[in-house]
N, C-alpha and C positions, 0 to 999 in steps of 0.2 A: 464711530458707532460700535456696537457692540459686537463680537464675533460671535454668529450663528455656531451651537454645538453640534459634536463632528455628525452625529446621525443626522441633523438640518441640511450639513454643507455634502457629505454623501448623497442626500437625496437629490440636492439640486444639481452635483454634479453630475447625476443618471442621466437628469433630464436632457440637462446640457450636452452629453455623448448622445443623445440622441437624436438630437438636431445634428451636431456633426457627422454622424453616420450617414443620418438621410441625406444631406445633403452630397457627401463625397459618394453615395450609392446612385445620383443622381450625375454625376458629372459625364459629358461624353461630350456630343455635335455641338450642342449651343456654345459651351465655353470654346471650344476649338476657333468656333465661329466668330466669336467676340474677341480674342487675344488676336486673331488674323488680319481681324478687319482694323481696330485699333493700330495694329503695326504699319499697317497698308496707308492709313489718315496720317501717323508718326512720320513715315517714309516719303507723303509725297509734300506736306509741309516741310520739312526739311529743303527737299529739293530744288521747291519752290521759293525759299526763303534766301537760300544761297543764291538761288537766279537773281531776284531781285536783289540784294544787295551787289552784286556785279556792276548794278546799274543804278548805284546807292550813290552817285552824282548830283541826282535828283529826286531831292525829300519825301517825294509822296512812294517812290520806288523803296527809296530806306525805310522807312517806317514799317514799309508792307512786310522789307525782308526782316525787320528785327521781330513785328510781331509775329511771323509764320515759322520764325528760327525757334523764337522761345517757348512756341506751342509746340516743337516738335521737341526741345529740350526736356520739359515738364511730362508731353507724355512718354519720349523715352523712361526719363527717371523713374515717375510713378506709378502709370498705370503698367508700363512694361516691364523696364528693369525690376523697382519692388518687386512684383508680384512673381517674375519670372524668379528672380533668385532667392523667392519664398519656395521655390516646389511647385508650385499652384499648376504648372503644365506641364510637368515631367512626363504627366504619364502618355504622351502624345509623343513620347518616345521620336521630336524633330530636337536635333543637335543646333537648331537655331534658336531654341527658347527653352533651354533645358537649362536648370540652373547649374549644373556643374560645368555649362561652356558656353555662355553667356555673358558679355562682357557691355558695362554700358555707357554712358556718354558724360560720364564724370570722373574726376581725377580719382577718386574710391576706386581700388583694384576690389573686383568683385569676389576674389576669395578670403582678402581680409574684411570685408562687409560681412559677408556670410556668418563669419569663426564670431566677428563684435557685437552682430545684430541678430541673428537667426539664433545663434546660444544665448550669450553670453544676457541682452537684453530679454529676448520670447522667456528666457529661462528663470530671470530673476529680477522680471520687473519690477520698477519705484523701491528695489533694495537697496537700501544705503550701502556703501561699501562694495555691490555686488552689479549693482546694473549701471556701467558707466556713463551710457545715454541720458540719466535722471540728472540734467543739471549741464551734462556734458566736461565736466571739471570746471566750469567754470561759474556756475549759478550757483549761488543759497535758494532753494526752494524750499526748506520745512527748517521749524525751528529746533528739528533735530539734527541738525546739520550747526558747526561750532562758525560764532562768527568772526570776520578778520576786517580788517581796515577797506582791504580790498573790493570786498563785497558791496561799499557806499557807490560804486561807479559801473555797478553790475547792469545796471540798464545801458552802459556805452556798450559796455563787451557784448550784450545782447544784439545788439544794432551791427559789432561791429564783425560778429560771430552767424550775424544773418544774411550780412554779404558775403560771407567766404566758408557757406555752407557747406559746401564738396571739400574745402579741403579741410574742415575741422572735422568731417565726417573721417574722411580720409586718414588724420593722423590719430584718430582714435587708439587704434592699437601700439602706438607707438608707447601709452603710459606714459609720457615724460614726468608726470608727480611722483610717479613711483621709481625710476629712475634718477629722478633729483634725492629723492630721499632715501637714496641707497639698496631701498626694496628689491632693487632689479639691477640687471644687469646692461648696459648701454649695447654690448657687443655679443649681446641677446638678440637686439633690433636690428642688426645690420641685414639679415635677407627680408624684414621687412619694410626698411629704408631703401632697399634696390629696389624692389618690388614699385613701392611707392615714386620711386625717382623712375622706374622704367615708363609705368603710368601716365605720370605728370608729363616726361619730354612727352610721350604719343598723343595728350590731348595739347600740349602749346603750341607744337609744330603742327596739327591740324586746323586748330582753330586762329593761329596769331602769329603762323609764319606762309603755310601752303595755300590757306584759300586768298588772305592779303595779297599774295606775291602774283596767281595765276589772275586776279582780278586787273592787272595794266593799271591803269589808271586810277581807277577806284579802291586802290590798296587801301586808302585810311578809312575811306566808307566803311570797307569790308572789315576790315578791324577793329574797330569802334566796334559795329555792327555785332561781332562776334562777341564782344568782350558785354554790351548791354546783354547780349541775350541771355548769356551767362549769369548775368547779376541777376534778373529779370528770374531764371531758373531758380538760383540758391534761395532768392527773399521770397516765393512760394514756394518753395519745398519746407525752408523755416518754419514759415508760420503756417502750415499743416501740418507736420510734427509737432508744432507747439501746442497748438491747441488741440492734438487728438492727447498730448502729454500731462500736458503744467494748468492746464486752468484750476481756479483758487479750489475747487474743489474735491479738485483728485489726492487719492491719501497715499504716503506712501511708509515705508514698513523697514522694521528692522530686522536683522540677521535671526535675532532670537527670535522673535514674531512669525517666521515662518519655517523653525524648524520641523523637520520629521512633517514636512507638508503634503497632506492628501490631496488627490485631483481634485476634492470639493473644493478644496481650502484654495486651491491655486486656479481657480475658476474664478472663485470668490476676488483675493487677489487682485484680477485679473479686470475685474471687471470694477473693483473699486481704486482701480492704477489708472484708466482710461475714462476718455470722453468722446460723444459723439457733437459732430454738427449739422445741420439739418441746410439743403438749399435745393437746388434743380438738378436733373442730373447730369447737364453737365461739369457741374461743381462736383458731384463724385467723380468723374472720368477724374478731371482733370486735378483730383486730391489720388488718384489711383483707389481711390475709394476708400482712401483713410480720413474722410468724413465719418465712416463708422469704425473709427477706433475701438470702442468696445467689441464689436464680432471681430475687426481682424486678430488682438491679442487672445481673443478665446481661440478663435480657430484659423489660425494665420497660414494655414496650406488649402483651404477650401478657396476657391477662384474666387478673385473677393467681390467680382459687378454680382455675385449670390448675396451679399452683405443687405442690401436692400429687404432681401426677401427674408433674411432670417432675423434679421433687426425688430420688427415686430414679435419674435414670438420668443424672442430673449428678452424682450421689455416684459411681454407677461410674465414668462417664470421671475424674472426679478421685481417683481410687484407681487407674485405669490407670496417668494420668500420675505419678503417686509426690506429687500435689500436695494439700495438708491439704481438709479437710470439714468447716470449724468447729459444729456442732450440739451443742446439749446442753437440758438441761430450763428451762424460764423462770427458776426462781429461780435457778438454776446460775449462768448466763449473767447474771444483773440483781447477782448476788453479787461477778461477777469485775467488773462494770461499776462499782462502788462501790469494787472494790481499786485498781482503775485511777485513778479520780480522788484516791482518797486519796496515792496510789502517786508522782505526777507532782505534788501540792499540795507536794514535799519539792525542795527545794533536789539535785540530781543525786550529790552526794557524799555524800550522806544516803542515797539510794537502793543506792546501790553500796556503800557499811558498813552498810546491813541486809541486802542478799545476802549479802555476806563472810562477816557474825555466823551467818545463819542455814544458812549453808553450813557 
């Protein structure tokens, strides 16, 4: 669409700081209350999930502990870790949910999350070249992006990049394309390969050597056990990232495109990089409430269960300004995210003779 001129995008970005204001002028008991309690449901699901699979000899025992494990998994990851290593509870000034000492229950060491997703992502969303997240090195999503052979089998690496979410998360920072191509330095990486490797032994020897081992008998229950919930973790965390990401109608932008960018422009941005999806709320709990993709990349340090509430009146200023409101129902959205990568796996002249045809 057309880019709103800068007095438009100034204006709408006033509006925009000013929802963000209220809202952060508003934070105090209620959020304390909701991050606490949340932990508390995270904490005793866990607990209880580990119980049960002890006693994972007997299937209705396992079932109970892999589904209780993986609800504590997910809302560690989302509702807690994200939000907590966004800032969102700093100022609660407790050392137990403060993002600078905060560590959470995936192989991602949370300072190289922080430096990959809090900057480098918040900072230069759906930018080619700029926002590694868009794609993850591995997906064609626009056909601004140059095509390769490789890109025809892009739907496996999707599938096979959704089961081993944490750790592609994880080696994010490693760059190895930039490093294969000489860009970088390999011996650059190395305190962030200990790092990475410190991480990884702390979560295999928790989950796939120390609960196996103290569980007697039930070691393979509890094993398995750990290793489903884990899977069970990465393939929802995926496909909520994907779909607040990649659905077929989110735009993304080039280097040039958003030079010398004013706050309007990166609102704007911001909110034409993102999607929302719409369900109950415990589908936001348990999305950490990146069901509202668009308010978190607008305002990614405001406690996000406020997303709900400011979601309606960031649809209105963007029906003011004549600018889209991408939402739609989860499978909707997780549907066009699957057309998209099949969409872009095609060679560009393939793309444009099945418009034609289908035109």
């Amino acid at each position: 669409m057309k880019k709103p001129n800068e007095e438009t995008l100034a204006a709408f970005g006033a509006e925009l700081d000013l929802i963000r204001q209220h809202a952060l002028n508003d934070v105090g008991e209620r959020d304390a209350n909701h991050i606490r309690k949340i932990i508390k449901i995270q904490r005793s699901c866990e607990i209880l999930g580990r119980v049960c699979l002890m006693f994972g000899l007997n299937p209705i025992f396992w079932v109970s502990g892999v589904g209780l494990l993986s609800l504590s998994k997910i809302l560690d990851n989302m509702e807690i870790g994200h939000n907590v290593l966004h800032g969102q509870y700093d100022w609660m000034n407790d050392p137990k949910i403060n993002s600078k000492t905060y560590e959470w229950d995936i192989v991602c060491d949370s300072e190289s999350w922080t430096r990959t997703h809090n900057y480098e992502h918040h900072t230069y969303t759906n930018i080619l070249g700029k926002d590694r997240d868009y794609g993850y090195g591995l997906l064609r999503l626009t056909h601004k992006e140059k095509w390769t052979p490789l890109h025809l089998f892009q739907i496996f690496h999707y599938m096979v990049l959704s089961l081993v979410f944490e750790f592609g998360v994880a080696l994010h920072e490693l760059r190895l394309d930039e490093v294969m191509a000489g860009r970088e330095k390999f011996r650059d990486k190395v305190p962030f390969l200990k790092a990475f490797g410190r991480k990884t032994l702390r979560q295999v020897f928790k989950d796939y050597i120390f609960f196996p081992l103290i569980a007697g008998p039930a070691l393979v229950p509890v094993l398995v056990g750990n290793l489903v919930a884990n899977l069970i973790r990465n393939l929802w965390t995926s496909t909520i990232i994907f779909c607040g990401h990649f659905p077929d109608e989110v735009e993304v932008f080039t280097e040039q495109e958003c030079e010398s960018e004013s706050t309007g422009h990166w609102y704007y941005r911001q909110l034409l990089g993102s999607a929302n999806f719409h369900g109950s709320n415990l589908l936001h709990v348990l999305s950490g409430h990146l069901s509202l993709q668009i308010e978190h990349h607008l305002f990614p340090t405001i406690p996000a269960h406020r997303y709900k509430e400011i979601a309606p009146q960031v649809e209105a200023i963007a029906k003011k300004y004549g600018l889209p409101y991408n939402k739609k129902p989860f499978l909707t959205q997780y549907k066009t995210v699957v057309k998209r990568i099949l969409k872009h796996s095609l060679p560009e002249f393939w793309s444009l003779r099945a418009r034609s045809e289908a035109g």
